[in-house]
N, CA and C atoms of all chains as a GROMACS GRO file, in nm:
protein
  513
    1UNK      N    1  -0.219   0.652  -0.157
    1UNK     CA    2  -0.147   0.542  -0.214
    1UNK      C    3  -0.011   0.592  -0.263
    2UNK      N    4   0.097   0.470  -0.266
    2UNK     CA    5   0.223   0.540  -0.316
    2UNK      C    6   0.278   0.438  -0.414
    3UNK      N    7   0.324   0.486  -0.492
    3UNK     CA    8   0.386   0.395  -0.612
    3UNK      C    9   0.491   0.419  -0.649
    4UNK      N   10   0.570   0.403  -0.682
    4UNK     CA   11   0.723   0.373  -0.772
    4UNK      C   12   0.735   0.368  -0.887
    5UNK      N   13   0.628   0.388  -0.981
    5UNK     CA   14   0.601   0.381  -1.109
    5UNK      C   15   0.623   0.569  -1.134
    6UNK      N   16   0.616   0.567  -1.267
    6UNK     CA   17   0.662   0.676  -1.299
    6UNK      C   18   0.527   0.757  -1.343
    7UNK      N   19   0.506   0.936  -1.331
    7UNK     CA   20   0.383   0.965  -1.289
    7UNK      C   21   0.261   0.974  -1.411
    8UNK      N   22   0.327   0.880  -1.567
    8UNK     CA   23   0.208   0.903  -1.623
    8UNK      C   24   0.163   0.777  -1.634
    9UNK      N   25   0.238   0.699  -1.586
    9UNK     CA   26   0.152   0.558  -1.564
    9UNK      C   27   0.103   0.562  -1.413
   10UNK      N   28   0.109   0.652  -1.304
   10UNK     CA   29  -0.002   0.665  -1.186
   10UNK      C   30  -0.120   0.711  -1.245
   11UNK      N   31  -0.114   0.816  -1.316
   11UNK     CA   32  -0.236   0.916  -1.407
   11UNK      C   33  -0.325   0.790  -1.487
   12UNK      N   34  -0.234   0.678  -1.540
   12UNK     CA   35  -0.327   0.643  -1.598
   12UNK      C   36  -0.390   0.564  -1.514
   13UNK      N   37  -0.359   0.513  -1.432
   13UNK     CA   38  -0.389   0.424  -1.321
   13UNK      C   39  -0.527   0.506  -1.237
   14UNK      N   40  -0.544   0.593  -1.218
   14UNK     CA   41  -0.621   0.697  -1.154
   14UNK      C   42  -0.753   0.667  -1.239
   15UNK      N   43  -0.706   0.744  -1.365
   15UNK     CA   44  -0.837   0.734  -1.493
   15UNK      C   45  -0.906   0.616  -1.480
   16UNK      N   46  -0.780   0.479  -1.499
   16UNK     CA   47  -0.887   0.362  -1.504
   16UNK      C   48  -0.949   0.326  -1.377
   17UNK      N   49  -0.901   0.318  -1.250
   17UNK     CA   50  -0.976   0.294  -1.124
   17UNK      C   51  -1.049   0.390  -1.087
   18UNK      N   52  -1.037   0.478  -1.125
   18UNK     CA   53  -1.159   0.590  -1.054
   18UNK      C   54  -1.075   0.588  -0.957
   19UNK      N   55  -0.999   0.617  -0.905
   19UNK     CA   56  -0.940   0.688  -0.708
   19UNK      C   57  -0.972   0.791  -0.667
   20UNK      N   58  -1.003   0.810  -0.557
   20UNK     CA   59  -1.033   0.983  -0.541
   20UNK      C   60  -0.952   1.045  -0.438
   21UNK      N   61  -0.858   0.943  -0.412
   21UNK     CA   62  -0.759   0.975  -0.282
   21UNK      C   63  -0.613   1.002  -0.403
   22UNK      N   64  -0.525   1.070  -0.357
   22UNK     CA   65  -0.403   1.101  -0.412
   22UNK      C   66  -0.286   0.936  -0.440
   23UNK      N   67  -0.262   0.980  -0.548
   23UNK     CA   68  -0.174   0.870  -0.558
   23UNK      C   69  -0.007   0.938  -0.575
   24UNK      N   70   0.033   0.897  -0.509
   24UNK     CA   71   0.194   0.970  -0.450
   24UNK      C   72   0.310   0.884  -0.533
   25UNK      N   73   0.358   0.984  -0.598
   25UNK     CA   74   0.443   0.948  -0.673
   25UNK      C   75   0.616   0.912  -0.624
   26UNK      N   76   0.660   0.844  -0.621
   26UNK     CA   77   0.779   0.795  -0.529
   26UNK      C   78   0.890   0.729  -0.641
   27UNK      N   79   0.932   0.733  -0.759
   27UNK     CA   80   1.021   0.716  -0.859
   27UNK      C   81   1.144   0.650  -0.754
   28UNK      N   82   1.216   0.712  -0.677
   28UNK     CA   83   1.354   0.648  -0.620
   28UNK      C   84   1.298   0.562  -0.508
   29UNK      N   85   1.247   0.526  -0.474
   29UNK     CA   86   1.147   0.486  -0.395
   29UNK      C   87   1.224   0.486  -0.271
   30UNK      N   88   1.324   0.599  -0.238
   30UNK     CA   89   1.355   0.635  -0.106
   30UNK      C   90   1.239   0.597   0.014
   31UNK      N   91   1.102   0.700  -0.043
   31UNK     CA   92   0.986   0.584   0.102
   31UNK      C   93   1.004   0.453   0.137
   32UNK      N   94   1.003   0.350   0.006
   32UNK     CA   95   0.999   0.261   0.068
   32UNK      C   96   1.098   0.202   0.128
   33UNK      N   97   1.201   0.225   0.085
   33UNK     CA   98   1.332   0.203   0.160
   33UNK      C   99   1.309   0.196   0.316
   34UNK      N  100   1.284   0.360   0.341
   34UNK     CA  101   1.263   0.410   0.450
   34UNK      C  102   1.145   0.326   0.589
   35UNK      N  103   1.014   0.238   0.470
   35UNK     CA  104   0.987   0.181   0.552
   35UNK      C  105   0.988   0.041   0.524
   36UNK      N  106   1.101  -0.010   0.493
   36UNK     CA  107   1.194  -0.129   0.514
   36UNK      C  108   1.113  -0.245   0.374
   37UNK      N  109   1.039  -0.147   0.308
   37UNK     CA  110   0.975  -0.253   0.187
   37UNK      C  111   1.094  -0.252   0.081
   38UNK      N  112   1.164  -0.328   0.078
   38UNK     CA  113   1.281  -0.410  -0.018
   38UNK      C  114   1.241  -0.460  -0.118
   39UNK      N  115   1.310  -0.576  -0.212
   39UNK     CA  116   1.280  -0.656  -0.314
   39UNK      C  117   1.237  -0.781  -0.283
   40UNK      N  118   1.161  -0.845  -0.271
   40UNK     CA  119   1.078  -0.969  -0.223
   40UNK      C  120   1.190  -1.065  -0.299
   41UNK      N  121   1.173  -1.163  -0.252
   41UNK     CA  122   1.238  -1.292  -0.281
   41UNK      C  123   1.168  -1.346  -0.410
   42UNK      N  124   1.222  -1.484  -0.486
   42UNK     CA  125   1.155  -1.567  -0.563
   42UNK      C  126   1.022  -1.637  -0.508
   43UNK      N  127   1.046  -1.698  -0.351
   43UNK     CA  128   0.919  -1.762  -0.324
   43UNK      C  129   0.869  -1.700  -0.242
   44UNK      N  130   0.905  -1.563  -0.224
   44UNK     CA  131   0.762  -1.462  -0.193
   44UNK      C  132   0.671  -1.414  -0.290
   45UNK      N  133   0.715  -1.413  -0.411
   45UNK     CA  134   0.642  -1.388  -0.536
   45UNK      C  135   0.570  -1.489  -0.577
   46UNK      N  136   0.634  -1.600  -0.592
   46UNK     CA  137   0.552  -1.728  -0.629
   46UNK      C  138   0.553  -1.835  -0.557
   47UNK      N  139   0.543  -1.850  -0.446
   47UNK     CA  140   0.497  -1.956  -0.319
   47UNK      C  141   0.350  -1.967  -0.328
   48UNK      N  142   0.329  -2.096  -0.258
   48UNK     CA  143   0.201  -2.104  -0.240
   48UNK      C  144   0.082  -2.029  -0.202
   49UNK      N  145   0.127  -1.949  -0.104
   49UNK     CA  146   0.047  -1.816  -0.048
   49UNK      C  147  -0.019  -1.731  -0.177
   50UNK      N  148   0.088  -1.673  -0.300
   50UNK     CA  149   0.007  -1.637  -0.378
   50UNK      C  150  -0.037  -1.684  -0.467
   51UNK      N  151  -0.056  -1.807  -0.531
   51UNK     CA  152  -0.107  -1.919  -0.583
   51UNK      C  153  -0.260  -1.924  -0.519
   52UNK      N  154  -0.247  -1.948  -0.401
   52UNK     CA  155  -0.399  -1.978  -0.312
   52UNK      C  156  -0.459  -1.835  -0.300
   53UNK      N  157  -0.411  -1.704  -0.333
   53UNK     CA  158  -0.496  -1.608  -0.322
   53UNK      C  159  -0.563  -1.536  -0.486
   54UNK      N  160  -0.420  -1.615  -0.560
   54UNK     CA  161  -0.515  -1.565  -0.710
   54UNK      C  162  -0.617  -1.673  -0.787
   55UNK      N  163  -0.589  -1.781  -0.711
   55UNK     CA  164  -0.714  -1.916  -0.704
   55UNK      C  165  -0.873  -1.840  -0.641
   56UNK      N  166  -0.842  -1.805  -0.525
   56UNK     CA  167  -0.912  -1.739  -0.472
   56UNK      C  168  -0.982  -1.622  -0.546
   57UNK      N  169  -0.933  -1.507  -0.631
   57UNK     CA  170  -0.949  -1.457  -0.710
   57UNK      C  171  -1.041  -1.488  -0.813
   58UNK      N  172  -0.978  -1.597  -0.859
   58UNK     CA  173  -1.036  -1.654  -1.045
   58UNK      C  174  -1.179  -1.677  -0.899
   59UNK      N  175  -1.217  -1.794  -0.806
   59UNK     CA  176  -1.295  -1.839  -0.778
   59UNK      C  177  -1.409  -1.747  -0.789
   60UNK      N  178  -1.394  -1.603  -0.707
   60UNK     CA  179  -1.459  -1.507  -0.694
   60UNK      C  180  -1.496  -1.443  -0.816
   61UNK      N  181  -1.476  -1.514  -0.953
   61UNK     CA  182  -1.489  -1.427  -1.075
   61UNK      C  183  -1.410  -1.284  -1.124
   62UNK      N  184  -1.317  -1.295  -1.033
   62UNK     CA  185  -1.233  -1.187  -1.068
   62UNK      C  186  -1.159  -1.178  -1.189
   63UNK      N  187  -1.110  -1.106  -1.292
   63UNK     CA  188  -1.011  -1.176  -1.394
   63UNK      C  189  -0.898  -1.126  -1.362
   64UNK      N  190  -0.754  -1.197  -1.378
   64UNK     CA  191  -0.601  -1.162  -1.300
   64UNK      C  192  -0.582  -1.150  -1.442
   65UNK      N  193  -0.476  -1.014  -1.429
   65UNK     CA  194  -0.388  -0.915  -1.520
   65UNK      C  195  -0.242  -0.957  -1.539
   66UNK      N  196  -0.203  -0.995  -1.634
   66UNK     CA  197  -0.026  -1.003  -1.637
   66UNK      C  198  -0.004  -0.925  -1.582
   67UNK      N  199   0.094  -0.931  -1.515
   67UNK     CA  200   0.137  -0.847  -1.411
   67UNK      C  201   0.291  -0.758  -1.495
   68UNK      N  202   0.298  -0.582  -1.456
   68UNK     CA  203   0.416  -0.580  -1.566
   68UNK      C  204   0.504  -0.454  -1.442
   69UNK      N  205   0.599  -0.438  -1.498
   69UNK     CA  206   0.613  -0.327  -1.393
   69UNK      C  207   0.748  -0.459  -1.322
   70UNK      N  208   0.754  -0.396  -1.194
   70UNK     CA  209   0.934  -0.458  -1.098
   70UNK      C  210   0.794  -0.550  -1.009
   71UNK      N  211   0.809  -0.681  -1.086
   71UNK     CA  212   0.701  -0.791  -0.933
   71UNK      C  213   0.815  -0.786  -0.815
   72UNK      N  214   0.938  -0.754  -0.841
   72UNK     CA  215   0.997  -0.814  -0.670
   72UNK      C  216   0.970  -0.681  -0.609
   73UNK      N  217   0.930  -0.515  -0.603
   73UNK     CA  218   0.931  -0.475  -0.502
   73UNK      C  219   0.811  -0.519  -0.431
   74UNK      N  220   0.834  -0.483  -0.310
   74UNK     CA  221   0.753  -0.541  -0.170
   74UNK      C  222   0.619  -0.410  -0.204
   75UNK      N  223   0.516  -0.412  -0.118
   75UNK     CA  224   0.437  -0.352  -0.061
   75UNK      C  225   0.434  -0.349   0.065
   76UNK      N  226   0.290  -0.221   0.115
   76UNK     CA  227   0.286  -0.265   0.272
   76UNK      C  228   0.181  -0.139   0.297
   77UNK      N  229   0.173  -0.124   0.412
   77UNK     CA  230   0.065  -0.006   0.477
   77UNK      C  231   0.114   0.025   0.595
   78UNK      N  232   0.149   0.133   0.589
   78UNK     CA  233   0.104   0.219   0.707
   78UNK      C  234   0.024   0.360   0.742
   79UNK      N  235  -0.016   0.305   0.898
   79UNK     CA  236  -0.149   0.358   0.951
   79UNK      C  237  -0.048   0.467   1.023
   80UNK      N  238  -0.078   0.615   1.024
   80UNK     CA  239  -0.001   0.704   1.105
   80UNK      C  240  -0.113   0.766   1.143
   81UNK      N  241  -0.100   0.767   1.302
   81UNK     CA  242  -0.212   0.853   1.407
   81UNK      C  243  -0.223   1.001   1.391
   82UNK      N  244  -0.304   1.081   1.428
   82UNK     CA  245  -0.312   1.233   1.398
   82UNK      C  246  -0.197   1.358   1.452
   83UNK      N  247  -0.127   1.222   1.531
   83UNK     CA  248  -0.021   1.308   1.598
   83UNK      C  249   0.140   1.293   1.501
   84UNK      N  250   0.129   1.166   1.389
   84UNK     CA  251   0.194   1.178   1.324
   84UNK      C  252   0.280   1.064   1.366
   85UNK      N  253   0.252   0.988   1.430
   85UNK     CA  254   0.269   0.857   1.521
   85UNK      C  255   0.236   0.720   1.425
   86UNK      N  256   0.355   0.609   1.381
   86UNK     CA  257   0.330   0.509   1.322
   86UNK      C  258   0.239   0.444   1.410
   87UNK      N  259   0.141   0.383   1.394
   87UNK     CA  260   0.058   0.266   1.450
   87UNK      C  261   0.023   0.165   1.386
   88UNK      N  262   0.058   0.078   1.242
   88UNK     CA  263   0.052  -0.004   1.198
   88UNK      C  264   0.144   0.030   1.063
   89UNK      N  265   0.241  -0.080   1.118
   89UNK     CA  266   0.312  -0.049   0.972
   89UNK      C  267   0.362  -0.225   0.959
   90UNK      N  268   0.326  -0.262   0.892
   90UNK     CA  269   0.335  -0.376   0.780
   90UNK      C  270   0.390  -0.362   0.652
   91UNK      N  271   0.522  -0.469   0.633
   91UNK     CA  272   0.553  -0.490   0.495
   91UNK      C  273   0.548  -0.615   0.450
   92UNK      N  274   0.471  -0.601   0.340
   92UNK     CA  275   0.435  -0.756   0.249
   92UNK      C  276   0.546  -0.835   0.205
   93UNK      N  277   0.527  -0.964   0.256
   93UNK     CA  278   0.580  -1.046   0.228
   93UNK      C  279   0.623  -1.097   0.050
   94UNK      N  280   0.501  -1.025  -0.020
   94UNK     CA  281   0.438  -1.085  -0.155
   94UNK      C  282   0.317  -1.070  -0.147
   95UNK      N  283   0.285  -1.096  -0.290
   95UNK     CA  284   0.156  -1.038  -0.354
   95UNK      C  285   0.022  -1.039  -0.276
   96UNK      N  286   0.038  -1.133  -0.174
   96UNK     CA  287  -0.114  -1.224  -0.142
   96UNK      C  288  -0.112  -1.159  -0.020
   97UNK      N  289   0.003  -1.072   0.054
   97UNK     CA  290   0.051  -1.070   0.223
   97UNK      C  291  -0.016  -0.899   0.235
   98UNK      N  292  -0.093  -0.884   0.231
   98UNK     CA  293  -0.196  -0.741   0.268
   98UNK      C  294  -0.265  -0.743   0.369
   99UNK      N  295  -0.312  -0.673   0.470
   99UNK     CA  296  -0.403  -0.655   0.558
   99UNK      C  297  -0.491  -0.600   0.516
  100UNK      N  298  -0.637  -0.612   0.574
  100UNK     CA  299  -0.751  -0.613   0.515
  100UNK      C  300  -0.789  -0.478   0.537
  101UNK      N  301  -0.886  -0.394   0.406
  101UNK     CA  302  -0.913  -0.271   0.510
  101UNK      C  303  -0.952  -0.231   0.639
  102UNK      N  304  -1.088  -0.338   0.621
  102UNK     CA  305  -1.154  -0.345   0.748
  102UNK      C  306  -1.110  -0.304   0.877
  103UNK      N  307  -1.012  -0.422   0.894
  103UNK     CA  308  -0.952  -0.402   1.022
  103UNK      C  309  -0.843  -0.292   1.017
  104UNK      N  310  -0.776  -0.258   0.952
  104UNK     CA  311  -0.748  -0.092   0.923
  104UNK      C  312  -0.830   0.032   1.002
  105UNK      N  313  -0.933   0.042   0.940
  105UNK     CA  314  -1.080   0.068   0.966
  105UNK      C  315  -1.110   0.076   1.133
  106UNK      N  316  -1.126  -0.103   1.125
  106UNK     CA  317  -1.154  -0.106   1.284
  106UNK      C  318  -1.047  -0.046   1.361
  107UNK      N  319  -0.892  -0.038   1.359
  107UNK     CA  320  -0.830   0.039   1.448
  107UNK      C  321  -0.840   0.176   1.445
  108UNK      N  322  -0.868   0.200   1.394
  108UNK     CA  323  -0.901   0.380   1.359
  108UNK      C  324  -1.002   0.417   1.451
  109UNK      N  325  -1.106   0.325   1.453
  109UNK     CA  326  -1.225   0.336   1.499
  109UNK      C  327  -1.235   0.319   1.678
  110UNK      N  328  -1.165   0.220   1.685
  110UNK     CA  329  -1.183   0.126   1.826
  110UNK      C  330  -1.040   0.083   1.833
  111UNK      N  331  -0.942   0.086   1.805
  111UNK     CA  332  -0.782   0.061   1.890
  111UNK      C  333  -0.813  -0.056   1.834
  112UNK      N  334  -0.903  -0.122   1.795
  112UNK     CA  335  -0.843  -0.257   1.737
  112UNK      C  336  -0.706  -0.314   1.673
  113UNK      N  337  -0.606  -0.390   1.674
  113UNK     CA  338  -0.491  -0.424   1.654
  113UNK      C  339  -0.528  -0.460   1.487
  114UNK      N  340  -0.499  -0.472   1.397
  114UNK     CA  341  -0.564  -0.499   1.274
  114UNK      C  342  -0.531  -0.628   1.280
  115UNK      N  343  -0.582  -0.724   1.179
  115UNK     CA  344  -0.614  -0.868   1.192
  115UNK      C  345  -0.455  -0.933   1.123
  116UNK      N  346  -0.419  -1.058   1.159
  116UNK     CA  347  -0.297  -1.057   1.064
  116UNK      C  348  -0.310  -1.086   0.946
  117UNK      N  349  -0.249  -1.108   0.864
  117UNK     CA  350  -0.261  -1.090   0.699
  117UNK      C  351  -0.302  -1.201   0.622
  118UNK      N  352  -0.439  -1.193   0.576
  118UNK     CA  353  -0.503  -1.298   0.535
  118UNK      C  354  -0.419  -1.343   0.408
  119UNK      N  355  -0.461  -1.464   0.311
  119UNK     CA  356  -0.442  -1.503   0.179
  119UNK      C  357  -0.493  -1.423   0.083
  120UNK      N  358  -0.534  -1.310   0.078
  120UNK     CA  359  -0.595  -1.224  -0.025
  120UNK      C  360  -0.549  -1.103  -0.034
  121UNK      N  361  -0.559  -1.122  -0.173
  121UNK     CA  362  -0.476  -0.918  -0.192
  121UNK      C  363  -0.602  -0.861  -0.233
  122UNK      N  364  -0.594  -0.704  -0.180
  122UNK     CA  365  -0.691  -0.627  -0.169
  122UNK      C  366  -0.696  -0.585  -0.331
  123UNK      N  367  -0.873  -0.579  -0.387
  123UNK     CA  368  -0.855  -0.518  -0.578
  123UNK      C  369  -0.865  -0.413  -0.566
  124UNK      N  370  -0.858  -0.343  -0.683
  124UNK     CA  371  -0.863  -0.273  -0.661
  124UNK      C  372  -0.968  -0.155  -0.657
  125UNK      N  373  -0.933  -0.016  -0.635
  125UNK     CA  374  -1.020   0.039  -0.543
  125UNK      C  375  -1.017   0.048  -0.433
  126UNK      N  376  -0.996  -0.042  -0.371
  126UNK     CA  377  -1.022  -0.108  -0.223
  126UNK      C  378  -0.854  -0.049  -0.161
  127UNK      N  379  -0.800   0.007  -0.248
  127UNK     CA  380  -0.598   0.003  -0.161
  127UNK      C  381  -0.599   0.157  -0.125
  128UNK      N  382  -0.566   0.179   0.016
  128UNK     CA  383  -0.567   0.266   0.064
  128UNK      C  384  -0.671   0.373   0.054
  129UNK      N  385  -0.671   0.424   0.178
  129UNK     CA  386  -0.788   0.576   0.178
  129UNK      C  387  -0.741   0.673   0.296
  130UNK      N  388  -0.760   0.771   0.280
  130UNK     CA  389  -0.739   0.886   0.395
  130UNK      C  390  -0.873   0.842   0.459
  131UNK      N  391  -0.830   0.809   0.617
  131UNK     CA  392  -0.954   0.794   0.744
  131UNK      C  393  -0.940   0.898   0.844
  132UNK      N  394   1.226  -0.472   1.041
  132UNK     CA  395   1.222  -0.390   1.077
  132UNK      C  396   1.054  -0.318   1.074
  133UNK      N  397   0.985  -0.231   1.225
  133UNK     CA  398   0.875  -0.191   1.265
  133UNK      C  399   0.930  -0.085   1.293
  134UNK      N  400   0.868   0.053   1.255
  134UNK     CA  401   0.816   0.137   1.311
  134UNK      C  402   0.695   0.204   1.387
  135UNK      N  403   0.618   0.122   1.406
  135UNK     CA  404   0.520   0.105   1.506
  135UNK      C  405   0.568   0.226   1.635
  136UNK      N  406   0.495   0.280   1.621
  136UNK     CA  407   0.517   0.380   1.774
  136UNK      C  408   0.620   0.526   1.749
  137UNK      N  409   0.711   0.466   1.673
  137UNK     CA  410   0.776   0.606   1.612
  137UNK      C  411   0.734   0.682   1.495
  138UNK      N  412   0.771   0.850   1.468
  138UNK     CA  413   0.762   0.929   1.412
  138UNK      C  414   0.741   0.883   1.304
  139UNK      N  415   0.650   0.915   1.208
  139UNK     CA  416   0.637   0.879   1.069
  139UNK      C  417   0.718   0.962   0.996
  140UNK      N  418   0.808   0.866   0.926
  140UNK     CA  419   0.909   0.941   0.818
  140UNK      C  420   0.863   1.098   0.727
  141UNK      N  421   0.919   1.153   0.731
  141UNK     CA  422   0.871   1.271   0.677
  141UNK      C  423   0.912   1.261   0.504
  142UNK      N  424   0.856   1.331   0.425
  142UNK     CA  425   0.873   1.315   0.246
  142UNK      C  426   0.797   1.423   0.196
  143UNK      N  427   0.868   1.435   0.141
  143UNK     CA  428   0.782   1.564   0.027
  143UNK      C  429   0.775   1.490  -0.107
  144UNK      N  430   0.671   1.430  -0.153
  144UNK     CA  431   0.635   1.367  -0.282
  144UNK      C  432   0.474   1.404  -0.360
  145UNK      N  433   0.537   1.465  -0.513
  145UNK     CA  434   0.383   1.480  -0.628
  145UNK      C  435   0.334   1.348  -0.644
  146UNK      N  436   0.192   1.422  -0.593
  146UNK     CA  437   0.074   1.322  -0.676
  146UNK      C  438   0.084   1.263  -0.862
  147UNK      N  439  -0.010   1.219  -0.840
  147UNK     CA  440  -0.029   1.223  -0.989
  147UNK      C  441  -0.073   1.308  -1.111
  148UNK      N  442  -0.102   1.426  -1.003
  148UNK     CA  443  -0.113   1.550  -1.101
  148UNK      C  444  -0.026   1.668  -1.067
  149UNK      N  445   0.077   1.605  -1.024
  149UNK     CA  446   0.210   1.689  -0.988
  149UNK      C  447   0.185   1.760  -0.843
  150UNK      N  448   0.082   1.744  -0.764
  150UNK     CA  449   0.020   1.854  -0.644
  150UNK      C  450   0.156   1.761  -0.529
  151UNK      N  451   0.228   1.842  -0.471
  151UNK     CA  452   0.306   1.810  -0.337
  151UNK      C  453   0.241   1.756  -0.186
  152UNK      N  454   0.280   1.661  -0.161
  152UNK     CA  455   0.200   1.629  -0.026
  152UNK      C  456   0.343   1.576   0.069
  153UNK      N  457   0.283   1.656   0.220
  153UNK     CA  458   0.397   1.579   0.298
  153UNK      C  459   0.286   1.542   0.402
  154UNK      N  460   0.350   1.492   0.524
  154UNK     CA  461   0.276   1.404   0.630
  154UNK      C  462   0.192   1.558   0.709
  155UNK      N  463   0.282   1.649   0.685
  155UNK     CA  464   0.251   1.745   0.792
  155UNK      C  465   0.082   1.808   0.745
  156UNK      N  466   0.080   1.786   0.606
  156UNK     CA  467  -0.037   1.812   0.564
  156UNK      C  468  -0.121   1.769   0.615
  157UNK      N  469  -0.106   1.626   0.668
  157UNK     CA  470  -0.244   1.568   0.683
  157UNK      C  471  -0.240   1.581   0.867
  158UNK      N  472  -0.115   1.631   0.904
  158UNK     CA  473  -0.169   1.615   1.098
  158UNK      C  474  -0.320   1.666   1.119
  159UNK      N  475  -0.349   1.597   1.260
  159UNK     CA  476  -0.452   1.638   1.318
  159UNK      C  477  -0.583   1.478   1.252
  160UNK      N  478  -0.516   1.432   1.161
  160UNK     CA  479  -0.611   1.312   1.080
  160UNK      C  480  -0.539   1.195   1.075
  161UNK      N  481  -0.615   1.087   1.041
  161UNK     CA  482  -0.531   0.962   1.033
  161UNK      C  483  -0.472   0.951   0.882
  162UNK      N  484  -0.358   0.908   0.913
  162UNK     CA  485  -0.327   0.916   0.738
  162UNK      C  486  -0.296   0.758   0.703
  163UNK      N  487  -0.347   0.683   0.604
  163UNK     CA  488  -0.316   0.541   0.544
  163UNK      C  489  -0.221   0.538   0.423
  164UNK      N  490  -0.130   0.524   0.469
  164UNK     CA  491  -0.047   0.507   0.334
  164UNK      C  492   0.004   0.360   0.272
  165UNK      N  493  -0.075   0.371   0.174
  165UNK     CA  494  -0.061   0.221   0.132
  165UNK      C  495   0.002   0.208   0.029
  166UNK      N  496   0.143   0.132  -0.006
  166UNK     CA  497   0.241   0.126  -0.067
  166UNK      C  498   0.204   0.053  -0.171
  167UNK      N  499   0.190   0.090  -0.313
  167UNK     CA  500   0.164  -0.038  -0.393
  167UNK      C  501   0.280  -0.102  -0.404
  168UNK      N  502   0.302  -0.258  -0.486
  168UNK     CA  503   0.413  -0.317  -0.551
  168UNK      C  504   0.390  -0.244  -0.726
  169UNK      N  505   0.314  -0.279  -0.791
  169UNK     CA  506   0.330  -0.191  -0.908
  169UNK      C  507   0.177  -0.202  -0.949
  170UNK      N  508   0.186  -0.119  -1.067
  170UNK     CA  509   0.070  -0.068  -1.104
  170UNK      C  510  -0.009  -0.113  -1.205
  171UNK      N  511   0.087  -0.208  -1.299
  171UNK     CA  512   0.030  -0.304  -1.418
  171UNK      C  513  -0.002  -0.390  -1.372
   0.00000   0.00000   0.00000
């Protein structure tokens, strides 16, 4: 995982989720630059899309967190092959615009194309893993 | 903009317990790098 936050709020972030994969510290966030994740718009942040996925959320009994920290930078994932080769690289639209692990997963597994980006953001735990 | 198919950017960036990781570390494996938006 990579973040833009500064590294004793990743540390604490670690403690409370339990992660066991590295969380990569990125302060100038030159990475994301690099892979074209920018500052999201107003109604990429709050459009309907993420409205219907933190609905989705509460539905599932989840409880949603004020959110604190820069909401306009973007997110995203990318999948790099063993040869060091991008093969899925996605940048989020906004909060709700994630691809699912699964199908992550499934291309790793079987060349599957990963699915396009449902209404739901992944909780956590669930964000990124070395495959 | 996709990079799909090309070279994965190279970086030298600490974990959260200061340990250095670049891409080259992980060749030979699939690596997922999943970008958060923030952390609060």
């Amino acid at each position: 995982m990579v973040t833009f936050e500064a590294g004793f709020l990743a540390r604490a972030y670690v403690e409370e989720t339990g992660l066991t994969w590295p969380v990569l510290v990125g302060e100038s966030r030159e990475l994301y630059r690099a892979y074209g994740m920018l500052a999201a718009g107003f109604w990429d942040i709050w459009g309907p899309a993420t409205w219907i996925a933190y609905f989705r959320e509460i539905v599932h009994g989840r409880r949603l967190k004020k959110s604190s920290g820069d909401i306009h930078q973007r997110g995203g994932d990318v999948l790099i092959d063993p040869q060091g080769i991008v093969r899925f690289h996605h940048v989020g639209s906004g909060p709700a615009n994630r691809p699912p692990v699964d199908s992550l997963l499934r291309y790793v597994e079987e060349g599957a194309t990963p699915a396009p980006m449902p209404l739901v953001e992944r909780g956590k735990g669930e964000t990124g893993r070395r495959v | 903009m996709n990079l799909k198919n090309k070279l994965a950017v190279d970086f030298e960036l600490p974990d959260s317990d200061g340990k250095l990781h670049r891409p080259a570390d992980y060749r030979g494996s699939w690596l997922l790098l999943v970008f958060h938006r923030h952390l609060g």
